[in-house]
Steps between C-alpha positions, in 0.01 A plus 500: 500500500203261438359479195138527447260246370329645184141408430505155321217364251290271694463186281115404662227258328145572637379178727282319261398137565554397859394090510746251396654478156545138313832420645465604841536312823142450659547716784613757251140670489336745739178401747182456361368755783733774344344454167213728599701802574836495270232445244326804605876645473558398150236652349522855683821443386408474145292841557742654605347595886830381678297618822267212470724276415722605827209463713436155352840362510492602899212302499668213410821586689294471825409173441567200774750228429647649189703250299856642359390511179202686632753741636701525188226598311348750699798661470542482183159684429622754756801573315286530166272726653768717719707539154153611326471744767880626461529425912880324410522524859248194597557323148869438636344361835288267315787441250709392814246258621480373160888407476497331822201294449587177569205400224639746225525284137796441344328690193435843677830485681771698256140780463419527850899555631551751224219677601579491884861621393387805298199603764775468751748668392215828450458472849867485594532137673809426401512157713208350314621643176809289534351193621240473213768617314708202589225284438443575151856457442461134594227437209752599204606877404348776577256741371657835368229680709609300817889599472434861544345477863672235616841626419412845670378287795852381494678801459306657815548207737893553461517172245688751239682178284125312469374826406804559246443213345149474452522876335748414287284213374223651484696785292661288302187379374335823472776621284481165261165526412516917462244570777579820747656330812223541859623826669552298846748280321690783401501667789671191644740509242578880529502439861766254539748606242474932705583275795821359351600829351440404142403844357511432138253129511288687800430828240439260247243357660355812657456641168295166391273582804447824418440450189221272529331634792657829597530467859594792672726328761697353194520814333640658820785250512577539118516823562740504801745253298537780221594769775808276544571565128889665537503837429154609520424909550189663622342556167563142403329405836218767432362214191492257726322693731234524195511142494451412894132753460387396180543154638397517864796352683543481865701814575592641827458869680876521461505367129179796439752760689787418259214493175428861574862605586646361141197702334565831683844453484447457095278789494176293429251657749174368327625137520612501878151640584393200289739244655372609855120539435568094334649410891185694592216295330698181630501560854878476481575793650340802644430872534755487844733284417853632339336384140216628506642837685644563164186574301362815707878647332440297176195627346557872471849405344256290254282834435770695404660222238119494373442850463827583289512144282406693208768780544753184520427309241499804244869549617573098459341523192716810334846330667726376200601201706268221671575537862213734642225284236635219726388663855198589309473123396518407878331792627229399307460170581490555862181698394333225333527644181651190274442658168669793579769325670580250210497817244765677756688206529537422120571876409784535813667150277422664137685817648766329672815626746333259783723437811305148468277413261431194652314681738294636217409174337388388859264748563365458130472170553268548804290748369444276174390227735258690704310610184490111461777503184642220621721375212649862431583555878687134528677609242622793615563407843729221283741833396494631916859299485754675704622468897204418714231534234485180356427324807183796569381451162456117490325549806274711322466331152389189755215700633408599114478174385330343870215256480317614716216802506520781746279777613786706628543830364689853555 
């Protein structure tokens, strides 16, 4: 699976004074006859109409019997202007040209790689990612921002120990200085140890990535690692079905089929109507397809449930022991109705007689979190502590207590 490149900072300084510094070799300065028009440049520059300035630098570009350093610098005012214009496409080209200038100074060198590194890697040239890569690695150690692309550049030419080793460093120093490690690091990382079997360091990792950004691919594999949990039932496997919607993850027709199977088979209507309309709205499956088939069956079931809640939870409510408050507990929550969810779940554990209260402190704990009570719900997802359930509920105290914001909603 390649990995791929995330959008990197671009570490640019605006083009400023283009004749030769104290210090510099003599033929270190542009043409007197491009003074006219990269002059011209600067200052539409400086105001900002990067049109202009384009125009001008062409100008200058067309020019006869250009001198390298001529050519250097025109380039470097197209990459200022390119990046001003957000066209990352042409700022790599002239970013290129920069790095194998044969007049680029020593002083612009470490700048002008990075740069050509980072705008490469957004435009998927793995090649010249590597090969600037390589050649900032020769001027001393590298830039954290660097690491990220080339290492992924590594990792999706086949060179899985280079890449290994520059994520680890690059980890390893993220860790030390208590910054959130770059996502395509991690995803090397997670990568390598899924391909060598290594569940426990491979969830680990997984649940750092999701964590931080919240990918729904990640999520998706986190996910499928818990299903191997030993021992799990269908209404264990119903929570993490919560989990895979609320978070998005990449789920199949046949993962969609067996969603609304588990909820009909558990006598939650409203939530397999739910479950399919989600595979719906994410072109994941559709109306024809043996998922999707599902809902035309689904959603009078869900009308039913609906119109006799009421009825239902009077009898939960009036039953000495805590059983029938937790379907209503569950029940609820499949309508989106936390509040009344966490009050069923808490009176079906005050009552007691539960077959698994475990299962009640899960859905508690889920309810609690979607009203955004984070603290209460981690801790009661802490008490879901029997057979399969601890495994489900870490998974879900990690997505109450993720750095990252989401828009998804039920």
């Amino acid at each position: 699976m390649r990995v791929p490149f995330a959008r990197f900072a671009i570490a640019v300084s605006l083009a400023a004074a283009f004749f030769a510094s104290p210090g510099h070799a003599e033929d270190q300065k542009v043409s007197k006859e491009l003074a006219k028009p990269l002059v011209a440049a600067q200052k539409a520059m400086k105001d900002n109409d990067l049109a202009t300035a384009l125009a001008s630098v062409k100008e200058a570009d067309a020019m006869p019997n250009l001198t390298d350093f001529d050519k250097f610098t025109i380039q470097e005012f197209y990459a200022n202007i390119y990046i001003g214009q957000k066209d990352y496409a042409n700022a790599a080209v002239a970013y290129e040209k920069m790095a194998d200038s044969p007049a680029l100074p020593a002083e612009k060198k470490k700048n002008v790689l990075t740069n050509a590194v980072l705008l490469d890697s957004n435009t998927n040239k793995i090649d010249n990612v590597k090969r600037y890569g390589t050649a900032l690695e020769a001027l001393g150690p590298l830039d954290s921002k660097v690491v990220g692309p080339l290492a992924v550049a590594y990792y999706n030419s086949g060179d899985t120990a280079k890449a290994q080793q520059l994520a680890q460093q690059e980890l390893a120093r993220a860790q030390a200085a208590g910054e959130p490690p770059q996502q395509g690091i991690l995803d090397i990382v997670a990568r390598t140890q899924l391909k060598s079997n290594d569940m426990a360091a491979s969830s680990k990792t997984l649940e750092t990535l999701v964590t931080n950004y919240g990918d729904p691919n990640d999520w998706a594999q986190l996910i499928d690692i818990a299903f191997g949990t030993k021992g799990i039932h269908d209404i264990e496997a119903l929570h993490l079905y919560r989990l895979r919607v609320l978070t998005n993850a990449k789920t199949s027709v046949e993962d969609y089929a067996t969603m609304a199977a588990v909820a009909d088979q558990l006598n939650y209507p409203v939530e397999e109507v739910t479950f399919l309309e989600h595979g719906l709205s994410t072109n994941a499956i559709t109306a024809s397809d043996k998922a999707g088939a599902k809902l035309g069956a689904a959603r009078p079931k869900a009308a039913k449930d609906k119109a006799t809640i009421g009825e239902f939870e009077g009898i939960a409510k009036a039953r000495k022991t805590g059983d029938y408050d937790l379907k209503l507990a569950e029940t609820y929550y499949g309508y989106n109705r936390y509040a009344d969810a966490a009050d069923a779940a808490m009176r079906a554990m005050s009552k007691g007689g539960l077959k698994d209260p475990s299962e009640a402190n899960m859905v508690l704990g889920e309810a609690l979190a979607a009203q955004g009570k984070n603290a209460e719900a981690v801790d009661a997802l802490s008490k879901a502590n029997a057979g399969a359930w601890p495994a489900i509920a870490h998974l879900w105290t990690v997505y109450t207590q993720r750095k990252y914001t989401t828009a998804t909603t039920r």
